[in-house]
N, CA, C and O atoms as a DFTB+ gen file, in Angstrom:
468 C
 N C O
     1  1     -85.175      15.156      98.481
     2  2     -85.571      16.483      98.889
     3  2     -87.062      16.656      98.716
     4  3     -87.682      15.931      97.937
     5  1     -87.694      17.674      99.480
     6  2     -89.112      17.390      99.652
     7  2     -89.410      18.915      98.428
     8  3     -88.715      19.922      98.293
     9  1     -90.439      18.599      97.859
    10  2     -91.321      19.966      97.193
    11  2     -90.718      21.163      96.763
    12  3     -90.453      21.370      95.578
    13  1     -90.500      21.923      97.630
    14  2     -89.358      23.253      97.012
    15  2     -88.414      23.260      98.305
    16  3     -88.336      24.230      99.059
    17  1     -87.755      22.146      98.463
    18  2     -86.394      22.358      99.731
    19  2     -85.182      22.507      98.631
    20  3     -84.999      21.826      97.622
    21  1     -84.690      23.213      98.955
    22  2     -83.588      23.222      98.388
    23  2     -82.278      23.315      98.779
    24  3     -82.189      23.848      99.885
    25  1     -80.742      22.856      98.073
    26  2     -79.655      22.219      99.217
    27  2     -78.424      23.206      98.702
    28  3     -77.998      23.088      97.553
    29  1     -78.024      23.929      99.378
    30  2     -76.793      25.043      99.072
    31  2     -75.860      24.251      98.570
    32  3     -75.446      23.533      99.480
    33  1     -75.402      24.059      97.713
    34  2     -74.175      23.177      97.465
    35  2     -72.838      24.223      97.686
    36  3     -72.961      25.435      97.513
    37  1     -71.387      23.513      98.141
    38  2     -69.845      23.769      98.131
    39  2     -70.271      25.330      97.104
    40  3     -70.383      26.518      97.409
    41  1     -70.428      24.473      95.660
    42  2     -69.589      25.581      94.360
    43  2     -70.901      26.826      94.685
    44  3     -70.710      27.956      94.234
    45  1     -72.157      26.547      95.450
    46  2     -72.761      27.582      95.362
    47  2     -72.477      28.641      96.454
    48  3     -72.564      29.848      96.229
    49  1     -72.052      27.988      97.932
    50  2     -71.637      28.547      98.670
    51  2     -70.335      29.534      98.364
    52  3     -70.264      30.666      98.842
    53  1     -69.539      29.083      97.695
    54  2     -68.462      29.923      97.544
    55  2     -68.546      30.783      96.286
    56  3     -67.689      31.656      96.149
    57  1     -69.576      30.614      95.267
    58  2     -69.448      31.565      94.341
    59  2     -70.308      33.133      95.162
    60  3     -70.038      34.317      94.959
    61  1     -71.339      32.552      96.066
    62  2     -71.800      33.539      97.049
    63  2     -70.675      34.555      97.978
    64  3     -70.485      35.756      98.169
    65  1     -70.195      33.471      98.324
    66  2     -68.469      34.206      99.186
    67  2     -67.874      35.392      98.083
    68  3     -67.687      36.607      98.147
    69  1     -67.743      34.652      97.358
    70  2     -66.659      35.628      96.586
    71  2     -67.729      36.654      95.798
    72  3     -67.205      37.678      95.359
    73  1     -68.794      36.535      95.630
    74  2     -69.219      37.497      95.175
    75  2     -69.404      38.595      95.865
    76  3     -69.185      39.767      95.560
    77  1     -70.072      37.846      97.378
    78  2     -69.863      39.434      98.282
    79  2     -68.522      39.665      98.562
    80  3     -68.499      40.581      99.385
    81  1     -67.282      39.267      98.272
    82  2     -66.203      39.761      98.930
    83  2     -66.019      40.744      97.500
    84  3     -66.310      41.893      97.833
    85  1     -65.682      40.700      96.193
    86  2     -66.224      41.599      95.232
    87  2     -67.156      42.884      95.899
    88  3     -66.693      43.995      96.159
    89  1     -68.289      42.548      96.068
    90  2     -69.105      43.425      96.309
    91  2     -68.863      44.732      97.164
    92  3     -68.997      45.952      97.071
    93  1     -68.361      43.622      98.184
    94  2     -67.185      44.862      99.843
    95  2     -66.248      45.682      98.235
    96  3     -66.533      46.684      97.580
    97  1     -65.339      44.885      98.134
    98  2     -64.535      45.924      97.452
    99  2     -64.761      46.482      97.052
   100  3     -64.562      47.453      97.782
   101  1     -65.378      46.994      95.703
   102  2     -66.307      47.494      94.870
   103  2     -67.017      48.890      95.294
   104  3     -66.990      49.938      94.649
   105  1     -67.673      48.644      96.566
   106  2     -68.171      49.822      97.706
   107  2     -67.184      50.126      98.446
   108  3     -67.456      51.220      98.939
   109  1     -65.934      49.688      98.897
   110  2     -64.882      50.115      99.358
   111  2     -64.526      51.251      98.355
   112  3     -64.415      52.405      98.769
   113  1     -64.346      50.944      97.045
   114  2     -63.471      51.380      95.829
   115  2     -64.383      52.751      95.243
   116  3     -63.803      53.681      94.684
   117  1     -65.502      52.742      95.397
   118  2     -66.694      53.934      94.908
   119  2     -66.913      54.728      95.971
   120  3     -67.263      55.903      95.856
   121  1     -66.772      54.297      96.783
   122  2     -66.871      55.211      98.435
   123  2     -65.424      56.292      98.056
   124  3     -65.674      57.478      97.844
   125  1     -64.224      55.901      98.003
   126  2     -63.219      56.652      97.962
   127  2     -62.912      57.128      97.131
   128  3     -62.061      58.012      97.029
   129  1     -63.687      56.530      96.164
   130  2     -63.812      58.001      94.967
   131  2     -64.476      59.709      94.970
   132  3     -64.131      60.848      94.656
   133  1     -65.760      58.893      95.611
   134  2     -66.338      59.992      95.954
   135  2     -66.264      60.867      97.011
   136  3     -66.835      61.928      97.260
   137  1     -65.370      60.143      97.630
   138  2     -64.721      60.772      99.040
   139  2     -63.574      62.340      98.250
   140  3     -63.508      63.542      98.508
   141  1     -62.772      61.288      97.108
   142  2     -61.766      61.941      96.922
   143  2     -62.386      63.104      96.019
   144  3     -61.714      64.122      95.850
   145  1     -63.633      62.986      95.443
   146  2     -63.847      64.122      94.532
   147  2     -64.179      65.316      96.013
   148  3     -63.714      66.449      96.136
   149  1     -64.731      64.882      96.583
   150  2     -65.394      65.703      97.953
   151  2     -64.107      66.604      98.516
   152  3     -64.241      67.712      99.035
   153  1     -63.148      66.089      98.365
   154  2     -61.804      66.468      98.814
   155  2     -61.051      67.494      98.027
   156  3     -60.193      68.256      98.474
   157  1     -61.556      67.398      96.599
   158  2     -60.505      68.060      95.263
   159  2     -61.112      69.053      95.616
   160  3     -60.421      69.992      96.009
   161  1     -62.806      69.233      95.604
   162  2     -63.814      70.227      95.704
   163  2     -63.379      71.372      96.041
   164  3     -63.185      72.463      95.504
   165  1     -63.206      70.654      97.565
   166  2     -62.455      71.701      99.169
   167  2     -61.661      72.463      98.394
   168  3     -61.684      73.659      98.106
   169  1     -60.912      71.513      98.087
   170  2     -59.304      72.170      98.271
   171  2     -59.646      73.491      96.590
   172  3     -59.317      74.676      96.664
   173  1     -60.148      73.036      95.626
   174  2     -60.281      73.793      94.728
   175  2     -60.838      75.200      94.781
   176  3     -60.431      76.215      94.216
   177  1     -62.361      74.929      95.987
   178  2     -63.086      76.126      96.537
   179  2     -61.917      76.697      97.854
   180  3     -62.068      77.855      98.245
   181  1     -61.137      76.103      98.288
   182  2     -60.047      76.931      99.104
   183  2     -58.964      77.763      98.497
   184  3     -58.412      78.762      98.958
   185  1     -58.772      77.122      97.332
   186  2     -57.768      78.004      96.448
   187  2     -58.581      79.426      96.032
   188  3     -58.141      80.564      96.197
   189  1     -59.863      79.058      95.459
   190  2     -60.446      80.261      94.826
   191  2     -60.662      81.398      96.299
   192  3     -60.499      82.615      96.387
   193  1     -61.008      80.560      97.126
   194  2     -60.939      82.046      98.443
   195  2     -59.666      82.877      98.642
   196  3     -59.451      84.044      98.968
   197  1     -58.857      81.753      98.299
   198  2     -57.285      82.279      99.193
   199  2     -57.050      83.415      97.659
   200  3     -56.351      84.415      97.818
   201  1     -57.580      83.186      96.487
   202  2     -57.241      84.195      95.085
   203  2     -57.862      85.368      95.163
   204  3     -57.709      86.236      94.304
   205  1     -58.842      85.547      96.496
   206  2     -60.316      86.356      96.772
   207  2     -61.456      86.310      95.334
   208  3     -62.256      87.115      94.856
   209  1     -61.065      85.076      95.033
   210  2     -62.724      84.772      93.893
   211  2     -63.201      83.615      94.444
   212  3     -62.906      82.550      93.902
   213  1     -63.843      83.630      95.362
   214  2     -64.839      82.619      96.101
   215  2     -64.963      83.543      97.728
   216  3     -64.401      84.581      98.077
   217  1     -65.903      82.679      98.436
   218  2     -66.191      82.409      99.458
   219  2     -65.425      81.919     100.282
   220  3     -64.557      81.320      99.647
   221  1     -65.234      81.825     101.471
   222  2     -64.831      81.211     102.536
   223  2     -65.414      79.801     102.634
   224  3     -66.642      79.770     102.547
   225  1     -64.688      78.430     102.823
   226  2     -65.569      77.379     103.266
   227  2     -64.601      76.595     104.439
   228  3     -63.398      76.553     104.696
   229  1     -65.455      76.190     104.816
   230  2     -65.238      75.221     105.939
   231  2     -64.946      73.698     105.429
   232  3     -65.672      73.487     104.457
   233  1     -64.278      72.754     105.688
   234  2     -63.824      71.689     105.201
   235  2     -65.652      71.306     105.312
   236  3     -66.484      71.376     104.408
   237  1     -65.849      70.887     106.797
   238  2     -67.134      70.720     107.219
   239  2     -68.359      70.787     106.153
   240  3     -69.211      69.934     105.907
   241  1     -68.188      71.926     105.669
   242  2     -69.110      72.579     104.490
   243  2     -69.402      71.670     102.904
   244  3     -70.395      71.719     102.179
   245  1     -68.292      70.975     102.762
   246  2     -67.934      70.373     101.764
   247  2     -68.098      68.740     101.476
   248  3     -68.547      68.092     100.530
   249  1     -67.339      68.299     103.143
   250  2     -67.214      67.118     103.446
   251  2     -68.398      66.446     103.457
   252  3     -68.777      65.551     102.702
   253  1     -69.062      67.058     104.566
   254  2     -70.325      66.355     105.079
   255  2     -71.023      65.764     103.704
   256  3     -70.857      64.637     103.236
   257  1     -71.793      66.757     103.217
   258  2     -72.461      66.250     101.879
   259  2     -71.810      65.174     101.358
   260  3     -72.336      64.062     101.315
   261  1     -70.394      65.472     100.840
   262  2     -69.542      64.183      99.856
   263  2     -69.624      63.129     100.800
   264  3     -70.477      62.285     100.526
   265  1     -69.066      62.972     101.684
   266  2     -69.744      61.446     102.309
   267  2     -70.893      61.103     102.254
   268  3     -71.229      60.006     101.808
   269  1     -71.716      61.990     102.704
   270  2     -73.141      61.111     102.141
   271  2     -73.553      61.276     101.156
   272  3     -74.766      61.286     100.945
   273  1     -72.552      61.475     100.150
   274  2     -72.958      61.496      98.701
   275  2     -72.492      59.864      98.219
   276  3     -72.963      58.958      97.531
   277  1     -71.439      60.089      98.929
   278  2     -70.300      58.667      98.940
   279  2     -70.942      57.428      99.496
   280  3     -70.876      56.315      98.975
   281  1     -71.472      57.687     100.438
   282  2     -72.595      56.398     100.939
   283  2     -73.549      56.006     100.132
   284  3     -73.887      54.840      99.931
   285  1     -74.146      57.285      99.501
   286  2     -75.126      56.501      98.581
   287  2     -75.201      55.835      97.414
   288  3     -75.955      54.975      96.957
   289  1     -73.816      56.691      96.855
   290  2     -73.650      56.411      95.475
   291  2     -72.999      54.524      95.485
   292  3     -73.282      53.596      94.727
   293  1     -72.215      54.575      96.501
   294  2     -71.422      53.558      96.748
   295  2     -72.343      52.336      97.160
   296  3     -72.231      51.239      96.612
   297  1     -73.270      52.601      98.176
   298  2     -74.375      51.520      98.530
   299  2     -75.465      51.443      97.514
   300  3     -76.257      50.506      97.616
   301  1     -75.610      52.317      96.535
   302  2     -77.095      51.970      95.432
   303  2     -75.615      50.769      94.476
   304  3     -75.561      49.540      94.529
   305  1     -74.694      51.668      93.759
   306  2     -74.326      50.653      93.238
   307  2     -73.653      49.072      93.243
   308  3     -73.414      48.307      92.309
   309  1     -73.461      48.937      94.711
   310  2     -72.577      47.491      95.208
   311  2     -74.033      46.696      95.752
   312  3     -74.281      45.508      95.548
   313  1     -74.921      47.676      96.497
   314  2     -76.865      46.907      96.608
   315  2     -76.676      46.258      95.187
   316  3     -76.392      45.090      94.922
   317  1     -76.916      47.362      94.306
   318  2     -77.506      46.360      92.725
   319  2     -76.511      45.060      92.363
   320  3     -76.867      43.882      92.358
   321  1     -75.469      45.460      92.129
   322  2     -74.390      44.970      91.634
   323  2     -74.945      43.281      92.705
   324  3     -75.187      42.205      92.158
   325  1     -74.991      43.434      93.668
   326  2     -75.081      42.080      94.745
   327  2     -76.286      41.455      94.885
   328  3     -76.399      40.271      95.205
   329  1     -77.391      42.363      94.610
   330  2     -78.218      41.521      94.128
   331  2     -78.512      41.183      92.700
   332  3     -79.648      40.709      92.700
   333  1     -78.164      41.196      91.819
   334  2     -77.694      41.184      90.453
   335  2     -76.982      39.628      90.655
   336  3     -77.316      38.748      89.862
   337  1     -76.227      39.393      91.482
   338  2     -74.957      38.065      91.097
   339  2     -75.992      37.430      92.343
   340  3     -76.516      36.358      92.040
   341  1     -76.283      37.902      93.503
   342  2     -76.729      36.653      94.060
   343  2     -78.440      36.146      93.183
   344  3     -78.820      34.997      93.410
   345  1     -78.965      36.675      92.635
   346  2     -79.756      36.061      91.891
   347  2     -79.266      35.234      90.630
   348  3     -79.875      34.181      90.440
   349  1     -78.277      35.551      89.762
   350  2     -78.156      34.692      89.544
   351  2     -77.501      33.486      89.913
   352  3     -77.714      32.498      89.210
   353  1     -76.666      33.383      90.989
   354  2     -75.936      32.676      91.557
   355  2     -76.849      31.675      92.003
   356  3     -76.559      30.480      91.962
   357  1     -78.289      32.248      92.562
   358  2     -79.196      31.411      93.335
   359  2     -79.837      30.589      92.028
   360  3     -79.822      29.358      92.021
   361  1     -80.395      31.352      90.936
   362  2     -80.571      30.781      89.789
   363  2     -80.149      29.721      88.947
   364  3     -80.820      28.870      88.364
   365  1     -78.530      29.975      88.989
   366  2     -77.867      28.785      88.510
   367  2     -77.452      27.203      89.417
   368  3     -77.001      26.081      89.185
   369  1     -77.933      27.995      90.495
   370  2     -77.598      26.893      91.802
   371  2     -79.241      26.074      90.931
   372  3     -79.447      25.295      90.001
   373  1     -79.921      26.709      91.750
   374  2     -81.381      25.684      91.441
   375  2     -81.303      25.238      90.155
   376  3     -81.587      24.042      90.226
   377  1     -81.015      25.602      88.693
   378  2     -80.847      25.080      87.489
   379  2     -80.332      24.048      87.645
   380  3     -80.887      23.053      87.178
   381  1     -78.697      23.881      88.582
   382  2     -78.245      23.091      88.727
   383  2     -79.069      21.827      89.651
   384  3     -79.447      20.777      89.133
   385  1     -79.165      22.008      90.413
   386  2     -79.726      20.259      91.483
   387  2     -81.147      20.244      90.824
   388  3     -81.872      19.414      91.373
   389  1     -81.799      20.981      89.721
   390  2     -82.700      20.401      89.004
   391  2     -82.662      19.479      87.951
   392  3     -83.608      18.786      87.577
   393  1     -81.146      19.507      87.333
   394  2     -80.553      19.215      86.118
   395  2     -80.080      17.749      87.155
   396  3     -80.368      16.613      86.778
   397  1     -79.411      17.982      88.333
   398  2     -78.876      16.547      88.770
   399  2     -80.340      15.970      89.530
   400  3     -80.498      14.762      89.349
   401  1     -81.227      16.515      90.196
   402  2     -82.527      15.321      90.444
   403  2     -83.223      14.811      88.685
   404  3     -83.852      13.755      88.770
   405  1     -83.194      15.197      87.736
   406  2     -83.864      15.039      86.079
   407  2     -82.531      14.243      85.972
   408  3     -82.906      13.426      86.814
   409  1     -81.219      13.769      85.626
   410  2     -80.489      13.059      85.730
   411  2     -80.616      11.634      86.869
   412  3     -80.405      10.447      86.621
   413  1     -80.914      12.096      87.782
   414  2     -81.025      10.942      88.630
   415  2     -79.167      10.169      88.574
   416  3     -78.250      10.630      87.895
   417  1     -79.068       8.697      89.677
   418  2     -78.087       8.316      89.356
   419  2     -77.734       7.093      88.816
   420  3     -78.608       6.257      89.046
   421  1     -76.783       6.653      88.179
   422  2     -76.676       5.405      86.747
   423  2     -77.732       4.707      87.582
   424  3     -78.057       4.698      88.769
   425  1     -78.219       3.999      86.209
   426  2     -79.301       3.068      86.479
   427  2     -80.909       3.151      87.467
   428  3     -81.636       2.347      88.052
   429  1     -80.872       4.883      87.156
   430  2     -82.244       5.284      88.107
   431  2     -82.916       6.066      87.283
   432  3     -82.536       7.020      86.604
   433  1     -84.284       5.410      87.447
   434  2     -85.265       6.264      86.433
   435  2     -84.682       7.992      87.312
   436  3     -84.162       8.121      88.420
   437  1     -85.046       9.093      86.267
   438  2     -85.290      11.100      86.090
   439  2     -85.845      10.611      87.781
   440  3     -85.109      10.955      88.707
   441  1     -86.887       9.973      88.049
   442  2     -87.849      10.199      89.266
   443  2     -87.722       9.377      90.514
   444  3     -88.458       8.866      91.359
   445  1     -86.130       9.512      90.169
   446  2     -85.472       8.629      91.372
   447  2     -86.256       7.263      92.059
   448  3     -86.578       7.096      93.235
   449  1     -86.464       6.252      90.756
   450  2     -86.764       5.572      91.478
   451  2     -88.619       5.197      91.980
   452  3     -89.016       4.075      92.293
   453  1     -89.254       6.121      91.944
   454  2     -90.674       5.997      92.626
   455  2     -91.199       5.912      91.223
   456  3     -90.819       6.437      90.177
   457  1     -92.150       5.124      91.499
   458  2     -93.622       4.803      90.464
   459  2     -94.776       6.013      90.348
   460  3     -95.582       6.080      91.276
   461  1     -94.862       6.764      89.483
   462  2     -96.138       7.206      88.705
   463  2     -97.162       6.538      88.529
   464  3     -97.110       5.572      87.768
   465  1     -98.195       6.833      89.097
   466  2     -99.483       6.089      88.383
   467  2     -99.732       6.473      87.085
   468  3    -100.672       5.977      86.463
């Protein structure tokens, strides 16, 4: 390998896979939380109208915001969370084929082989 090329290996490729498939879920799973609090809201501020201690609301009124409350909350934390594992994932990858070029293979000088002046 030349200077800073570096070679994706199998175990790195798939610890990448599964980390973003984690990651989907994760933002799947925080999205519908906050969906569902957006939902209790409604229905809680609909009860208090229908008791005449509140306001009138519109689902509309409620919803809108909680989804894009739900988008953000859900995309800041599955963003971090994913770049969080793919750094180290990328980290331990390069640790690794640094540890196997400094190993070299039986019977080969760390420097594979080539002469140092």
């Amino acid at each position: 390998m030349a200077g800073g090329e570096r070679r994706i290996t199998r175990g790195i490729a798939i610890a990448g896979a599964v980390w973003l498939g984690l990651c989907f879920v994760l933002w799947n799973v925080i999205f519908d939380r906050e969906v569902q609090r957006a939902e209790k809201q409604y229905v809680e501020r609909q009860d208090l109208h229908e008791q005449a201690r509140g306001p009138a609301v519109t689902i509309d009124e409620v919803m809108r915001p909680g989804v894009r409350r739900a988008l953000k909350v859900a995309s800041g934390w599955s963003g971090a969370v994913t770049a969080v594992g793919l750094v180290i994932i990328g980290y331990a990858g390069g640790r690794r084929l640094r540890d196997n070029r400094n190993r070299g293979t039986p019977g080969e000088s760390p420097t594979h082989g080539r002469h140092h002046p």
